[in-house]
C-alpha positions as CSV (number, residue, x, y, z in Angstrom):
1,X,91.4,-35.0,22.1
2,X,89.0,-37.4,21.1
3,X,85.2,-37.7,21.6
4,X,83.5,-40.3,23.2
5,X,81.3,-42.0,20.9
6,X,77.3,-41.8,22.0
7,X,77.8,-38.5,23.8
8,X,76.6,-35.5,22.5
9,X,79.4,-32.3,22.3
10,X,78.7,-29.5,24.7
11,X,77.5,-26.0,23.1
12,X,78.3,-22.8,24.4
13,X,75.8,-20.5,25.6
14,X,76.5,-18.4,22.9
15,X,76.0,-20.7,20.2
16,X,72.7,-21.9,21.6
17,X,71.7,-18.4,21.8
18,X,72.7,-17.9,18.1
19,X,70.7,-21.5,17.0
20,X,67.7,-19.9,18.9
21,X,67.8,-16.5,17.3
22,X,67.8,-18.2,13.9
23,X,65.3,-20.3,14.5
24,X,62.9,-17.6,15.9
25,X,64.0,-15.6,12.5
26,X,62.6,-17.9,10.1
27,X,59.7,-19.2,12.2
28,X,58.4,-15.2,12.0
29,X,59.7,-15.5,8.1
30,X,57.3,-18.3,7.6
31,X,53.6,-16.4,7.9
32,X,54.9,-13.6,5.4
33,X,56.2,-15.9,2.4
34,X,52.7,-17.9,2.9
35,X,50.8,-15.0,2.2
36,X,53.7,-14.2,-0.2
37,X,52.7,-17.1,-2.1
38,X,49.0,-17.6,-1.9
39,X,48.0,-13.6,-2.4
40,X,47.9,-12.9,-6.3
41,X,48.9,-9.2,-7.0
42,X,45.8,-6.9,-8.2
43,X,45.6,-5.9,-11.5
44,X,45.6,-2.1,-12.0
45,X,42.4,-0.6,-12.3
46,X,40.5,-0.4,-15.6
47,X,41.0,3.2,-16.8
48,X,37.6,4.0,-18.5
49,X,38.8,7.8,-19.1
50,X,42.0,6.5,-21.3
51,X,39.7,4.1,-23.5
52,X,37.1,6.9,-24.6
53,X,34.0,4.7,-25.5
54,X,32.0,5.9,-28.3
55,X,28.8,7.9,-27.5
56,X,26.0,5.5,-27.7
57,X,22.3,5.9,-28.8
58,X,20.2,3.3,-27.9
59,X,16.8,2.7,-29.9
60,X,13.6,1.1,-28.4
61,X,13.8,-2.1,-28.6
62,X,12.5,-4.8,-31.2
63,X,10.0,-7.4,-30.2
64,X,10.3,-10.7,-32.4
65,X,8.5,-12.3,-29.8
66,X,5.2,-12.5,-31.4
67,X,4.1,-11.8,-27.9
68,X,3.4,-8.6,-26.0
69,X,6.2,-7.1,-23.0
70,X,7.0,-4.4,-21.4
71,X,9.9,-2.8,-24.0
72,X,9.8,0.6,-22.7
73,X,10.7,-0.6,-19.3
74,X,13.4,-3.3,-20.7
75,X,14.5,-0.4,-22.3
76,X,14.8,2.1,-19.5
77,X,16.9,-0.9,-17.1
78,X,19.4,-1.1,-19.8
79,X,20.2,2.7,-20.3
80,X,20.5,2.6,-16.2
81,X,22.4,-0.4,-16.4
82,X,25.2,0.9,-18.6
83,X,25.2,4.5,-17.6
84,X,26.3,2.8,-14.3
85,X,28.8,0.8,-16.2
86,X,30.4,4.4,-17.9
87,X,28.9,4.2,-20.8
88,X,28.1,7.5,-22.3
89,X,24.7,7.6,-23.9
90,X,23.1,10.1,-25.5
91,X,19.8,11.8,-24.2
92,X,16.4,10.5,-24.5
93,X,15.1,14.3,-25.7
94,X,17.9,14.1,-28.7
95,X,17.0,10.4,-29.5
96,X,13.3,11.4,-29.5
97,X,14.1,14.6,-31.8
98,X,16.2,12.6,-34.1
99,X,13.9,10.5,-34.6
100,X,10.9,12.4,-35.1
101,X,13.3,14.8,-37.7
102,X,14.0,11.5,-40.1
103,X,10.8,9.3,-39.4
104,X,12.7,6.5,-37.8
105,X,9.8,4.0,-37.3
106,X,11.5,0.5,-37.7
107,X,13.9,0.2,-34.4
108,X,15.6,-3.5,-35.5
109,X,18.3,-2.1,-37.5
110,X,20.5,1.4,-39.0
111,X,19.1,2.7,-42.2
112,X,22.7,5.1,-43.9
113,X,20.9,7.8,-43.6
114,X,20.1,7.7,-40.4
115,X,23.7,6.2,-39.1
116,X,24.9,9.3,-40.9
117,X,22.3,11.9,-39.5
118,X,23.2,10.6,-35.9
119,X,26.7,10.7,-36.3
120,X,26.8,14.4,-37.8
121,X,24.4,16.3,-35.9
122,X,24.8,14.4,-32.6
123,X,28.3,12.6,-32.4
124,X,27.2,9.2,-31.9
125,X,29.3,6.9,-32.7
126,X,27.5,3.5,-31.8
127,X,23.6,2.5,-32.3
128,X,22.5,0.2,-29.9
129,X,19.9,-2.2,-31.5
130,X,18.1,-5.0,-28.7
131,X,15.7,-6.9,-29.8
132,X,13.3,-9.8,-27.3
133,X,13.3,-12.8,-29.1
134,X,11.3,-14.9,-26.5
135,X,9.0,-14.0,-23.9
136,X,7.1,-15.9,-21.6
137,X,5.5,-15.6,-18.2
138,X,4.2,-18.5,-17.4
139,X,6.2,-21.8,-15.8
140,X,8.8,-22.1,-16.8
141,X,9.4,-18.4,-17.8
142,X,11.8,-17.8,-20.8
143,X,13.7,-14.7,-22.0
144,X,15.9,-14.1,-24.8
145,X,17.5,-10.6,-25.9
146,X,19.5,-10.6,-28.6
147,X,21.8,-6.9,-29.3
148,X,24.3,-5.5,-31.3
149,X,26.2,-2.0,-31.4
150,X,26.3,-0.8,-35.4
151,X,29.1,1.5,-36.3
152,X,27.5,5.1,-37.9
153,X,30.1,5.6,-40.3
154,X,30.9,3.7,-43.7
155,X,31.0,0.8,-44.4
156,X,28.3,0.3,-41.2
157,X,29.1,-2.7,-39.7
158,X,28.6,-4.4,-36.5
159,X,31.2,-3.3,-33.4
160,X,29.6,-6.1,-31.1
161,X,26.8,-8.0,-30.9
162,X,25.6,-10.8,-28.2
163,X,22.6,-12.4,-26.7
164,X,21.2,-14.0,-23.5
165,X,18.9,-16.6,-23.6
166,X,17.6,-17.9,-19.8
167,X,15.0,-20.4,-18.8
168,X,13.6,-20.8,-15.3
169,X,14.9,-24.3,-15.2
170,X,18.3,-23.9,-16.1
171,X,19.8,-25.2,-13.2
172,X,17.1,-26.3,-10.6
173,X,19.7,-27.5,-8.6
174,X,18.6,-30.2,-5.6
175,X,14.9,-30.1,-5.0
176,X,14.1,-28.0,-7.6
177,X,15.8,-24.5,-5.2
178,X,17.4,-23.2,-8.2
179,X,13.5,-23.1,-9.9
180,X,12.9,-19.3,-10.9
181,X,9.3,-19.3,-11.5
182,X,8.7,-15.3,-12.7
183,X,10.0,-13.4,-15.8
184,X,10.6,-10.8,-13.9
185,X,13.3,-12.4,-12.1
186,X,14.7,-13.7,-14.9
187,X,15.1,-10.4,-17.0
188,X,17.4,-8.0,-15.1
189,X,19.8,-11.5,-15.2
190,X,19.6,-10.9,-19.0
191,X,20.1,-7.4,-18.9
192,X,22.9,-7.7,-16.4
193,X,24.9,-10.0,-18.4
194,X,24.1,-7.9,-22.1
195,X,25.3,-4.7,-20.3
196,X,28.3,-5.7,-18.9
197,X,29.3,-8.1,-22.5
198,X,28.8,-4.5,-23.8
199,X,31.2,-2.5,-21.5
200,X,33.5,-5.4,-21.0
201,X,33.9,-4.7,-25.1
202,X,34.1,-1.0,-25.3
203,X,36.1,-0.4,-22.0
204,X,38.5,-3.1,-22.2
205,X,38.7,-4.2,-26.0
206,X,37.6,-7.6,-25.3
207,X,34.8,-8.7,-27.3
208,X,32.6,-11.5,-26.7
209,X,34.5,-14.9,-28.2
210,X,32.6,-17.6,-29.8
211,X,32.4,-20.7,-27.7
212,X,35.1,-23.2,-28.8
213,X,33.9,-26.1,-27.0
214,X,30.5,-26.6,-28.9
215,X,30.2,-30.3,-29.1
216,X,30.1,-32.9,-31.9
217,X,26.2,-33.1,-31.7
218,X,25.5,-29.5,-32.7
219,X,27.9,-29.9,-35.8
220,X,26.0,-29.8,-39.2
221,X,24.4,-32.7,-40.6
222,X,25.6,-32.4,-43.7
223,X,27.9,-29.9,-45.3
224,X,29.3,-28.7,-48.5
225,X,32.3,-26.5,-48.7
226,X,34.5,-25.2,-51.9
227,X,37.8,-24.7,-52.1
228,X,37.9,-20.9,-53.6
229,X,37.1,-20.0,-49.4
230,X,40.7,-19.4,-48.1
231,X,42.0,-20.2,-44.7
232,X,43.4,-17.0,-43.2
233,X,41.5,-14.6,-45.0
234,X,39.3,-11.8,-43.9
235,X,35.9,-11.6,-45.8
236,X,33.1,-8.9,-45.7
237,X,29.5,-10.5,-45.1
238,X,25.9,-9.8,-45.4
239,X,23.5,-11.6,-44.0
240,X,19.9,-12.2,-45.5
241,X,16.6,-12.9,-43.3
242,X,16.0,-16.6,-43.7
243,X,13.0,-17.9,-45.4
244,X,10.5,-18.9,-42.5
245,X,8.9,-22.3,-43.1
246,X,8.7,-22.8,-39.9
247,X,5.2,-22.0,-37.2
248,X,7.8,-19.7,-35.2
249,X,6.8,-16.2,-36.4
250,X,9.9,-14.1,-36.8
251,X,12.2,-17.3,-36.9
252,X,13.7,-16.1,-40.4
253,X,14.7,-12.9,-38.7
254,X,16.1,-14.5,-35.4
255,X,18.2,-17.1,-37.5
256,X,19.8,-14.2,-39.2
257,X,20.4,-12.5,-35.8
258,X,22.4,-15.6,-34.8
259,X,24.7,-16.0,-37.8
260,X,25.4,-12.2,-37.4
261,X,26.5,-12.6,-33.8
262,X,28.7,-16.0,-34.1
263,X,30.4,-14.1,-37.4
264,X,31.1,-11.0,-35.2
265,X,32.5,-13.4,-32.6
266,X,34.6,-15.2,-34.8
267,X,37.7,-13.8,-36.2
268,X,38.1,-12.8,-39.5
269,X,34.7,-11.4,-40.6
270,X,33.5,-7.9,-40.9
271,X,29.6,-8.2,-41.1
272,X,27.7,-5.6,-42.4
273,X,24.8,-3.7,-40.2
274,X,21.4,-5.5,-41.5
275,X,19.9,-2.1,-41.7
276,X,21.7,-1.3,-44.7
277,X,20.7,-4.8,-46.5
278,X,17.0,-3.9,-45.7
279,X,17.3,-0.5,-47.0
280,X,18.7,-1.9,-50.1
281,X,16.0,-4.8,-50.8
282,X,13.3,-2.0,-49.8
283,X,15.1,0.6,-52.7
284,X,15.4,-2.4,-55.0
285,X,11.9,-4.0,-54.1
286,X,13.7,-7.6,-53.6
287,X,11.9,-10.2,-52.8
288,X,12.2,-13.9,-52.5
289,X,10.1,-16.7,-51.0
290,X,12.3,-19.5,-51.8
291,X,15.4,-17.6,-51.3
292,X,17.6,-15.4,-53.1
293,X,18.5,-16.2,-56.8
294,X,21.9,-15.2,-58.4
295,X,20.2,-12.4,-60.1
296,X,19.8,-11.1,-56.9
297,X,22.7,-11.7,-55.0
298,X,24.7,-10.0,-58.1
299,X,22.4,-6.8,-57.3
300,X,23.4,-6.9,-53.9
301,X,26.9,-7.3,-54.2
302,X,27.0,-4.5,-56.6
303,X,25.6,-2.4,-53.9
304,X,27.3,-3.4,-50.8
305,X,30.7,-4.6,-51.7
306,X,30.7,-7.5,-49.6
307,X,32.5,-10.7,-50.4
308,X,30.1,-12.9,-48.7
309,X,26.0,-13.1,-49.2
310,X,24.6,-15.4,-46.7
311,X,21.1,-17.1,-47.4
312,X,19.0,-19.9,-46.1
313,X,15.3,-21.5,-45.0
314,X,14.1,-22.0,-41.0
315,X,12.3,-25.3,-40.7
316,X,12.0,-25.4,-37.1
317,X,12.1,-23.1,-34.4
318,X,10.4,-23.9,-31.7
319,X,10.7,-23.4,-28.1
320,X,9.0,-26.0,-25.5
321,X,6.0,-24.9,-23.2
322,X,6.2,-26.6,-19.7
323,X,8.6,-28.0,-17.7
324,X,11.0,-30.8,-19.0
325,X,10.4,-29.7,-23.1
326,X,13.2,-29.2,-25.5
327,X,13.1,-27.0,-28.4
328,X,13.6,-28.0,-32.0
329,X,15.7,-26.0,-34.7
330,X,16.2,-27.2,-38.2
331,X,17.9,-24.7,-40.8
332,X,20.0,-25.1,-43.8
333,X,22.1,-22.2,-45.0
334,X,24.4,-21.3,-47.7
335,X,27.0,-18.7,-48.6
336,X,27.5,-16.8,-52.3
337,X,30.9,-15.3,-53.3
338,X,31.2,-12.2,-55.2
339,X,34.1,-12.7,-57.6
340,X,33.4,-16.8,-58.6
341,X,29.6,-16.3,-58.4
342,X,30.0,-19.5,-56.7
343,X,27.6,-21.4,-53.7
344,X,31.4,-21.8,-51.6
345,X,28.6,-23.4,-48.4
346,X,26.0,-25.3,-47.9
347,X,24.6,-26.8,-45.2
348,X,21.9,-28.6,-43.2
349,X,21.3,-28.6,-39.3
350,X,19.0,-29.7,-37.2
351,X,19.0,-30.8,-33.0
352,X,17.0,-30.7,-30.1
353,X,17.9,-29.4,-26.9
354,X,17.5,-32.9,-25.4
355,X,19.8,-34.0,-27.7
356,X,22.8,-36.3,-26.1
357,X,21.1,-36.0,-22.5
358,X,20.7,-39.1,-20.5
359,X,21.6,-38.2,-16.9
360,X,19.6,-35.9,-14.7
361,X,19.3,-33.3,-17.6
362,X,22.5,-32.5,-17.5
363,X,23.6,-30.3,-20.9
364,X,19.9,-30.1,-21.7
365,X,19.4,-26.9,-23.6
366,X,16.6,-25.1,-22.8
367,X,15.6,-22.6,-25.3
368,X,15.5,-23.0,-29.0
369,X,17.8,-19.4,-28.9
370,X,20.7,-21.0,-27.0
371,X,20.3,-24.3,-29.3
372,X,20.6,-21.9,-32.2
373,X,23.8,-20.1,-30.7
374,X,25.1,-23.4,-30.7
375,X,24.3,-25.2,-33.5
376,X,25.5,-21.7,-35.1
377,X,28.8,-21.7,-33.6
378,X,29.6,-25.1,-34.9
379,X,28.7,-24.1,-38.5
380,X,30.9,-21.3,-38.5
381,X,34.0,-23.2,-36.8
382,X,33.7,-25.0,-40.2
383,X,33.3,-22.4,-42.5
384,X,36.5,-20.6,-41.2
């Protein structure tokens, strides 16, 4: 029988109870796969337990700010700060005695004697070493803490190392709201971020990575680099204080603290604990105030065993005073390697945090700490 066309064919009342059923099925259907799709699934829990961080000791800290702060009390946030974060650190009384028993006095690096005194009569496995690089009070305030965790046992070398540089203008947002105008604001930020850099490394494996977006303007103004260094290949290094010729008191030191933390975040380094260098120039009586000669870097590789000796001269590091400044670093550095006896890197940097700004402030840099970390970064990209 044939339908007549424009009319609609007749359901049954069962079929129009089955249409509606189906319907009301994937309406309720529709809610669940939404949150289905938009809800991520949590990640199990970190299992600190399983990961068995080494005990830590931390030592007072180092102040290369050529200014005076309150260290003991830095000091005393941070051991809260990572005690909360599960680190296991060992007790001020057995620090104190440890101390006292081998006549620790300089707290900015790990002499082998002591590495190996605190690993054999108290377990520690890790030395914490902070040192405050820049401290100011006034406005602006600045604060820069610079750390690293040196492994007690041979060949000493650094397990992590990072630093926080912060400015009270870093972002001062619309109106000037974001404006932090104390220090004391500024520093549990810094100790914050340093403590959980640290346990994000010891609980989870994941060390702090060296930042692979530097830009073209921190790049080295001119570089030398020899073939004998091989792509690929893992090298020991030591680092050298820098020869200050700059006003900045301590800038040789910080310099050096910067190339040891962009090595440890690059791969394929193994840098050796500083302590071990200083103990050696101090045995040796090495000095040099226009840098190290051959003579001396063969003495030094003879001792340590590294492949790499890193030297080099601070021109400028200076941080700005006030609102709106921009610091200044200039540096040139070069690398020594053991088996050709051979400069294999040289090169000369220098920038300003202002450097390539033109809108608003935007990328302004605004401590001469954070342009070094930079200006570092981009060296060492084009070493490896």
């Amino acid at each position: 029988m044939r339908r007549e066309r424009g009319r609609r064919p007749e359901r049954s009342k069962e079929g129009v109870v089955a249409w509606r059923c189906r319907a009301l099925v994937v309406l309720c259907a529709i809610p669940v796969l939404l949150v289905c799709a938009t809800t991520a699934v949590p990640a199990p829990p970190l299992r600190v337990e399983s990961l068995q961080p080494p005990l830590i000791a931390v030592l007072p800290f180092e102040n290369l700010s050529a200014s005076s702060a309150p260290l003991k009390e830095m000091r005393a946030h941070l051991v809260k700060r990572l005690q909360m974060r599960g680190m296991k650190l060992l007790g001020e009384e057995e620090l104190l005695a440890l101390m006292k028993a081998y006549r620790v006095r300089y707290t900015g690096g790990v002499e082998p004697r002591v590495a190996e005194s605190f690993r054999g009569e108290a377990g520690v496995g890790g030395v914490l070493i902070t040192s405050l690089g820049l401290y100011m009070d006034h406005i602006p305030p600045k604060v820069t803490l610079v750390s690293r965790l040196a492994g007690t046992d041979a060949p000493y070398t650094v397990i992590w190392a990072d630093s926080v540089s912060l400015s009270g203008d870093d972002a001062p947002g619309i109106l000037g709201l974001g404006l932090v105008y104390s220090v004391e604001v500024l520093m549990p930020r810094a100790l914050d971020r340093l403590a959980n850099s640290l346990a994000a490394h010891l609980l989870s494996e994941k060390p702090p990575t060296a930042d692979r977006r530097v830009g073209t303007r921190y790049r080295p103004r001119g570089f030398y680099r020899s073939p004998v260094m091989s792509e690929g290949k893992r090298y020991s290094v030591a680092v050298l204080p820098f020869v200050n010729q700059s006003a900045r008191r301590y800038a040789g030191e910080l310099i050096a603290l910067k190339i040891i933390e962009q090595l440890r975040k690059s791969e394929g380094f193994e840098v050796l604990e500083p302590g071990i260098m200083r103990d050696e120039l101090l045995q040796f009586r090495i000095i040099f105030p226009e840098g190290a000669s051959m003579a001396d870097a063969d003495i030094l590789f003879e001792r340590t065993k590294v492949d790499l000796l890193i030297t080099g001269k601070v021109m400028d590091y200076d941080d700005s005073r006030g609102p709106g400044g921009a610091p200044n670093v200039t540096f040139y550095m070069q690398v020594i390697e053991r088996q050709s006896r051979q400069v294999v890197w040289a090169s000369h940097s220098t920038n300003r945090g202002d450097d390539g700004v033109f809108f608003f402030g935007a990328g302004r840099v605004t401590t001469a700490d954070a342009l070094a970390s930079k200006m570092m970064a981009a060296v060492i990209q084009r070493i490896r």
